[in-house]
SEKEFI-507752 format. One record per atom (N, C-alpha, C): atom name; x, y, z; residue in one letter. Coordinates in steps of 0.1 Angstrom, whole numbers, padded with zeros to 4 digits. Layout:
CA X Y Z A
...
This chain:
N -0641 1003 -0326 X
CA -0648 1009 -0315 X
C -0657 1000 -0308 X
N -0664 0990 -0313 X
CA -0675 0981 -0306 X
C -0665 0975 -0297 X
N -0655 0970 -0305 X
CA -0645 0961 -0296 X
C -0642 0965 -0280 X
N -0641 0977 -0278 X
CA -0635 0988 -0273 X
C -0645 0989 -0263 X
N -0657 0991 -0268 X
CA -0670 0992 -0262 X
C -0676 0982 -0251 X
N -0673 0968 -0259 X
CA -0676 0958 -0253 X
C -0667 0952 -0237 X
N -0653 0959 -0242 X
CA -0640 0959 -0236 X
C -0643 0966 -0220 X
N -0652 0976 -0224 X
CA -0654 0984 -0208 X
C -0657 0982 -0200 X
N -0674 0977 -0208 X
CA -0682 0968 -0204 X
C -0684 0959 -0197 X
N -0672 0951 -0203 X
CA -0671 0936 -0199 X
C -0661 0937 -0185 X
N -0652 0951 -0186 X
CA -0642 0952 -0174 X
C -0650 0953 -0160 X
N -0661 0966 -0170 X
CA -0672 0975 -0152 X
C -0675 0964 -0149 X
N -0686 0947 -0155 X
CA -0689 0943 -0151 X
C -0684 0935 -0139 X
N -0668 0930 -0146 X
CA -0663 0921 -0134 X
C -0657 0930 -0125 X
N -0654 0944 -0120 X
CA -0653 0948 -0115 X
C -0667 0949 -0100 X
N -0678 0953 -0107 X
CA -0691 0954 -0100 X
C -0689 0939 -0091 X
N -0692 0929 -0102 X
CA -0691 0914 -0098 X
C -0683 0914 -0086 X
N -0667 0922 -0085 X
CA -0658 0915 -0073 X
C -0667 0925 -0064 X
N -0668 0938 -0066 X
CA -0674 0943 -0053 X
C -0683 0939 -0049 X
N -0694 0927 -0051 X
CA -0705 0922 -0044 X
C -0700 0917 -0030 X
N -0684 0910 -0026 X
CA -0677 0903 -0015 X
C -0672 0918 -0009 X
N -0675 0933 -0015 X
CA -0667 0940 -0006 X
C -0673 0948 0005 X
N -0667 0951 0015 X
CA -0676 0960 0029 X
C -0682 0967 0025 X
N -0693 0970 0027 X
CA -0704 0983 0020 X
C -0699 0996 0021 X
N -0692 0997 0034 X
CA -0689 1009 0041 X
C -0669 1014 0032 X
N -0670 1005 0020 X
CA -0656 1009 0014 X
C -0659 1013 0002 X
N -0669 1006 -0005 X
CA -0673 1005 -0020 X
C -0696 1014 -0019 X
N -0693 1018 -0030 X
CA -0706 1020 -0031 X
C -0715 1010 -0036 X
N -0709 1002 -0049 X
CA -0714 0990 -0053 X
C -0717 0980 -0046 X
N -0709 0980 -0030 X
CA -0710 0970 -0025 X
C -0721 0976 -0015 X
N -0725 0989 -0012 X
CA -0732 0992 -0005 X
C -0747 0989 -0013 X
N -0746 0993 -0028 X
CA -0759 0984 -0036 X
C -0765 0971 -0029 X
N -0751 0966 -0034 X
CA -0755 0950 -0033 X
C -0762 0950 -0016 X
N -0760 0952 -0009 X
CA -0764 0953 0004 X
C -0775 0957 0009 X
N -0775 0966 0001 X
CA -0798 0972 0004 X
C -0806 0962 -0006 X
N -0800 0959 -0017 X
CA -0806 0946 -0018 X
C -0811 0950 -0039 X
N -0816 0939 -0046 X
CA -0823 0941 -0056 X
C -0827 0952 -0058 X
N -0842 0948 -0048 X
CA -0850 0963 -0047 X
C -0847 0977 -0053 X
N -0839 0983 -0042 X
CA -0830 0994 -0040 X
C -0826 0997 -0054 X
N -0814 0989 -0060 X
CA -0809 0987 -0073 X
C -0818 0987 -0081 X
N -0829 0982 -0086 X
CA -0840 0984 -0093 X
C -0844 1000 -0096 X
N -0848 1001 -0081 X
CA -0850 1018 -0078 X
C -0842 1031 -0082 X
N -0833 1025 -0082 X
CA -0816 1033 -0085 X
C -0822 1031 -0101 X
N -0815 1022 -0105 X
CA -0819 1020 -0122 X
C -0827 1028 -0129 X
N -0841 1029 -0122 X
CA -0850 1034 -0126 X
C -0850 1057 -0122 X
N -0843 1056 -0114 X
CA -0843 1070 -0113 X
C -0828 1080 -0122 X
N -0821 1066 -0124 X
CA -0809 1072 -0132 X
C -0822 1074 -0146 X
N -0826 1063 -0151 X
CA -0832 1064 -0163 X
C -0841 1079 -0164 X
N -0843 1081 -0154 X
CA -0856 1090 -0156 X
C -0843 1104 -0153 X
N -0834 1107 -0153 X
CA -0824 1114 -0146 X
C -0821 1120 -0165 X
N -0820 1104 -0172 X
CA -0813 1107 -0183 X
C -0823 1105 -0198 X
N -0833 1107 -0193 X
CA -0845 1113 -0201 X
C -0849 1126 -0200 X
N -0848 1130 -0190 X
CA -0849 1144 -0188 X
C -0838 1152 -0192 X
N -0824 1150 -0190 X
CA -0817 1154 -0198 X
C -0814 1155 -0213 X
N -0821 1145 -0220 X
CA -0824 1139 -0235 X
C -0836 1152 -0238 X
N -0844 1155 -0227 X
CA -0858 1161 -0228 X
C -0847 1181 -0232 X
N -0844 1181 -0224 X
CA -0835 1193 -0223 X
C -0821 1194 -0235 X
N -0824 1188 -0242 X
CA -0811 1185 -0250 X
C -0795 1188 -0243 X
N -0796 1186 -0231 X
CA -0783 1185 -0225 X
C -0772 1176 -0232 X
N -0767 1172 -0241 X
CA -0758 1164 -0248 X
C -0747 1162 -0235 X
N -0741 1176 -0225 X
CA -0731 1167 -0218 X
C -0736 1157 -0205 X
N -0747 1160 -0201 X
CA -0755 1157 -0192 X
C -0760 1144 -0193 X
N -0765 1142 -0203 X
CA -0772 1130 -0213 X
C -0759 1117 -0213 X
N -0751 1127 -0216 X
CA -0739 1115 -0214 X
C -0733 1110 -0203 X
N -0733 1115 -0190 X
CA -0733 1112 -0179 X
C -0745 1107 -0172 X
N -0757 1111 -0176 X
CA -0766 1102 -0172 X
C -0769 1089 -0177 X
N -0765 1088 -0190 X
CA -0764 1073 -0197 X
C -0755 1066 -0188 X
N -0744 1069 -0189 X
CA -0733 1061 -0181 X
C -0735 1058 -0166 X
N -0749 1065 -0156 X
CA -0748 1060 -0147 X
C -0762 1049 -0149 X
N -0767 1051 -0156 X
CA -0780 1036 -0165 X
C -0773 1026 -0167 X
N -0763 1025 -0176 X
CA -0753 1015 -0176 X
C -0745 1006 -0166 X
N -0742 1016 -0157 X
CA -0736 1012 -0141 X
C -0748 1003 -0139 X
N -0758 1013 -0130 X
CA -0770 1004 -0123 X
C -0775 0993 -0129 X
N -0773 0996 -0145 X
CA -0782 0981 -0151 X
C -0774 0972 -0145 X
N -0757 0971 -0146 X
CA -0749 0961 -0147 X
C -0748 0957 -0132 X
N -0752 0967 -0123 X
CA -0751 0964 -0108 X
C -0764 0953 -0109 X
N -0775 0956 -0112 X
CA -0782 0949 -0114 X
C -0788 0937 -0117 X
N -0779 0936 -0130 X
CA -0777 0918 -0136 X
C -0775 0914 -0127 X
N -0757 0921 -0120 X
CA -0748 0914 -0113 X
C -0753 0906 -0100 X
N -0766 0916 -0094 X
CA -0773 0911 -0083 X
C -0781 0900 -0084 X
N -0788 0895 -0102 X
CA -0795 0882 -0103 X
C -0788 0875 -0109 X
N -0775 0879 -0108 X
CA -0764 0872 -0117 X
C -0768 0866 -0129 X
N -0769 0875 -0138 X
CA -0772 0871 -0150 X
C -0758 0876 -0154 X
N -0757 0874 -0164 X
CA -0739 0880 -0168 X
C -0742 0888 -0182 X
N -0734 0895 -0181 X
CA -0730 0902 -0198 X
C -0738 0895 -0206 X
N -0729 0892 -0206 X
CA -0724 0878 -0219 X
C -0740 0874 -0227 X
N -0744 0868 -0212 X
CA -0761 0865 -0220 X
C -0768 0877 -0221 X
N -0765 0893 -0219 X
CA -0771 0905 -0222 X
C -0769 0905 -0238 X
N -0751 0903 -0239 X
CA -0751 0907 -0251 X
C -0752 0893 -0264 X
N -0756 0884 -0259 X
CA -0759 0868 -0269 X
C -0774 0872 -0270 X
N -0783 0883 -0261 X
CA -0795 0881 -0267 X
C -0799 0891 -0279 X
N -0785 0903 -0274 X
CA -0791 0917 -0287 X
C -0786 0909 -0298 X
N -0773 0897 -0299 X
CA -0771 0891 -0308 X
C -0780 0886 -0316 X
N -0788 0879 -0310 X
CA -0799 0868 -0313 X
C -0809 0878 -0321 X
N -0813 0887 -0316 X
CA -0820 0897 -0325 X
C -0816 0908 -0330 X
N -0803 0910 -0338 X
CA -0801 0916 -0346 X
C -0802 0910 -0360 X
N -0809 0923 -0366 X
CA -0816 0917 -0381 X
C -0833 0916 -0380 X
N -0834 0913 -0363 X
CA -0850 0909 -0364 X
C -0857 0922 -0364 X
N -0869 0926 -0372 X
CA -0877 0936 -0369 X
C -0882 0942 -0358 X
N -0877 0952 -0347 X
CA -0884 0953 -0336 X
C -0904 0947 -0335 X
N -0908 0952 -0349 X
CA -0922 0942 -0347 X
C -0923 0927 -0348 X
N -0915 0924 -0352 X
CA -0920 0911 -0351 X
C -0908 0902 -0342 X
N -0903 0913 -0336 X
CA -0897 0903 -0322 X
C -0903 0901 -0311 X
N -0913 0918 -0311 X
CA -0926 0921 -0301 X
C -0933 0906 -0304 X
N -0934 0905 -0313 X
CA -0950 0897 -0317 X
C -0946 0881 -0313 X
N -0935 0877 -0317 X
CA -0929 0869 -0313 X
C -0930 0859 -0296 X
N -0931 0873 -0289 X
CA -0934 0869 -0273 X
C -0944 0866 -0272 X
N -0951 0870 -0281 X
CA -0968 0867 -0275 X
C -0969 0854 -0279 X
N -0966 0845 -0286 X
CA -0968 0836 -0291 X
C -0964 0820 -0283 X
């Protein structure tokens, strides 16, 4: 299943990625990319709060479609500072095993 997982992931992203070159007025992604960071930030931020409130409501089918558009926007997102996957998923790498406390504590240092 991770495999699978990662598999999707890795497709939406290079998908999102090609639609950065596409007309805005064809693609929605590309219409992201086009209002700019900001915007996408903004998006990001209102799906999240879209799919806490659903979590708040125990909506389970709701919750799951709002997760999936968090995941969109994050990846529209990267894709806009071009960070890639890859180094999203080499960092949960990097800290798996580590204590959420003391990975906190870690930055401060």
């Amino acid at each position: 299943m991770l495999g699978a997982m990662n598999d999707i992931l890795a497709q939406l992203h290079a998908t999102i990625t090609a639609r950065k070159s596409a007309a805005k007025e064809t693609s929605y992604t590309a219409s992201l990319f086009h209002k700019g960071s900001d915007h996408i930030a903004k998006k990001l931020c209102e799906e999240a709060a879209e799919c806490a409130i659903a979590s708040a409501k125990h909506d389970h089918a709701n919750l799951t479609y709002e997760a999936a558009d968090v995941l969109y926007h994050l990846l529209v997102l990267l894709s806009a500072h071009n960070v890639s996957l890859e180094a999203v998923l080499a960092e949960l790498q990097r800290r798996e095993g580590v204590s959420g406390i003391a990975e906190k504590q870690s930055r401060k240092e």
